[in-house]
Each structure stands twice: as structure tokens, then as C-alpha cells.
N, C-alpha and C positions, 0 to 999 in steps of 0.2 A: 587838138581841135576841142572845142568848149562850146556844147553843146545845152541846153538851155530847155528842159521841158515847161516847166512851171515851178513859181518859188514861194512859199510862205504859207500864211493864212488869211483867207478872206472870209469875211462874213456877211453870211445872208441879209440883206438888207430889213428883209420881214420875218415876222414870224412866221412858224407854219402849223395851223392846226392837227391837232396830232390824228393821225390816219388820211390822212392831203398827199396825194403823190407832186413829186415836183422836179421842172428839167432845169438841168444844169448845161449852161454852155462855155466854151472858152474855145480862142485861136491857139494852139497849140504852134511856135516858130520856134526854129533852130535861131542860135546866134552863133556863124561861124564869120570870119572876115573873107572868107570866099562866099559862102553861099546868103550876104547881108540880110539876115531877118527871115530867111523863107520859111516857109508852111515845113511842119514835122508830118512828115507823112508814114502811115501804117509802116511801111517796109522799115523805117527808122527805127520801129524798137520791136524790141525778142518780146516784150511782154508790158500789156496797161492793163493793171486792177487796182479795186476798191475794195478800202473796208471802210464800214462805219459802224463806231462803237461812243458809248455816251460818257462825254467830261466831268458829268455831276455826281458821277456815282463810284465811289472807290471799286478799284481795282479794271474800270474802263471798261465794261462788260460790252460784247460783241451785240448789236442789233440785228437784227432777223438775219441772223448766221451771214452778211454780209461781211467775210473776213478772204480779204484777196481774192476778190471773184474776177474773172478775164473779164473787160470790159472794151477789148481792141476787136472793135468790129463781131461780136459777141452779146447776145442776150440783151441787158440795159445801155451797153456803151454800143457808141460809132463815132471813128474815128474818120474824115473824106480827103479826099485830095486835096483840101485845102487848107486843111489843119485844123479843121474845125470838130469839135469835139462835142457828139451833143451823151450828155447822163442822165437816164430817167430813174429816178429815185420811185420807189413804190412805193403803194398806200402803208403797207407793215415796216416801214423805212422811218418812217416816223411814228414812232410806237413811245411812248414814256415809261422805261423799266421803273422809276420811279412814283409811284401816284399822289407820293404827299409834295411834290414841285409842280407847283405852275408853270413852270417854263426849263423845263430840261435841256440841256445843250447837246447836240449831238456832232461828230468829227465825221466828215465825209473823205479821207485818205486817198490820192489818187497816187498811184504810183507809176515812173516809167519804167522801162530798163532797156537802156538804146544797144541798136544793133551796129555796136563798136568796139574796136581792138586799142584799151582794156574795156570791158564792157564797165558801165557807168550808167547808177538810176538815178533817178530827179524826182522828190515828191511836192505836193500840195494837197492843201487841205481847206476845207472848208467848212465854216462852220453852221449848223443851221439849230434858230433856234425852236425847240416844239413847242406848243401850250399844249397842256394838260387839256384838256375838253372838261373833264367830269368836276375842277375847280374851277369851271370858267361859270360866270355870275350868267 
């Protein structure tokens, strides 16, 4: 069975001024040839967490300690019955470790880990970009 969380990386279409909380949405489906496309629902997996840490900066440093946080129906994340997946990123989520970049990239990691025999994760990622504030004219 070949099951299907979410695959790659997307990018924030905007920017986000740094200290800006921001929600992330997506349909979360299974892709099985039984169950054609349906909704991944909570029961489907053992565990959904986030990390997000920043791309611009060697060695990817963790942002406000978001490093695999439960996000399956838990704190920032909710996962519904219909596969819909909402993430509220918070105001310290977008934070610039760097101050000399105006636009810092940040990786929003989601991960699954489905409740299957062999058990099997699926991630995505997302990317968002910050401005700096205190470079901004």
C-alpha cells in the first residue's frame, strides 16, 4: 500500500515581515488504489511534527526551539476529518537569527509517520521567506 502524506517543497508565495504570525493550510490524502485519493485522517499516523530552522545560515540553526514539535491535533497543528491540515506559525517563528540579511529563508518541516505495517514517514517542507524589519527602508 503507498500511502502519500505530502511531497517536496513549496514556497511561500509572500514575504513575511519578521515577528508576523502566519497559517499554513493543506489537504492532507492518501493515495491508495482502494481507498482513490481520500482524506489522511488523525488515526492514519502514529505522529505529525514540525521543525523550522533557517537555510541562510551555516549549520541550519533551530528557530524558537521549534524542533519536532507534535503538531497532530496538538498546540499549533490540527489535523480534521477531512484532511485538512491547518499550522499556525507564531509571532517568534519568524524571527531573523541573522540581522545583517534582509530576507532570511526559513524551512517549515512537516513530517508524518503513518500508522502502518512497516511503518513509513512522508515529509514536506515549506519555505518562508522573513524581512528583516530593522533593514527594511
Amino acid at each position: 500500500m503507498t500511502v502519500r502524506l505530502l511531497e517536496g517543497r513549496a514556497v511561500c508565495p509572500k514575504e513575511v515581515p519578521e515577528g508576523t504570525p502566519l497559517r499554513y493550510t493543506a489537504l492532507l490524502r492518501k493515495v491508495t488504489e482502494a481507498e482513490a485519493d481520500a482524506p489522511l485522517l488523525p488515526a492514519d499516523l502514529l505522529s505529525l511534527t514540525c521543525t523550522i530552522f533557517s537555510l541562510d545560515n551555516p549549520g541550519h540553526p533551530i528557530v524558537n526551539s521549534v524542533n519536532q514539535v507534535n503538531i497532530l491535533n496538538a498546540g499549533r497543528g490540527t489535523l480534521d476529518g477531512t484532511g485538512r491540515l491547518v499550522l499556525l506559525l507564531e509571532d517568534a517563528d519568524a524571527t531573523v537569527l541573522d540581522q545583517s540579511l534582509e530576507i532570511e529563508r526559513h524551512c517549515v518541516r512537516i513530517v508524518g509517520v503513518y500508522n502502518t505495517s512497516p511503518t513509513r514517514t512522508s515529509k514536506r517542507e515549506l519555505e518562508v521567506r522573513v524581512r528583516n524589519l530593522a533593514l527594511t527602508p
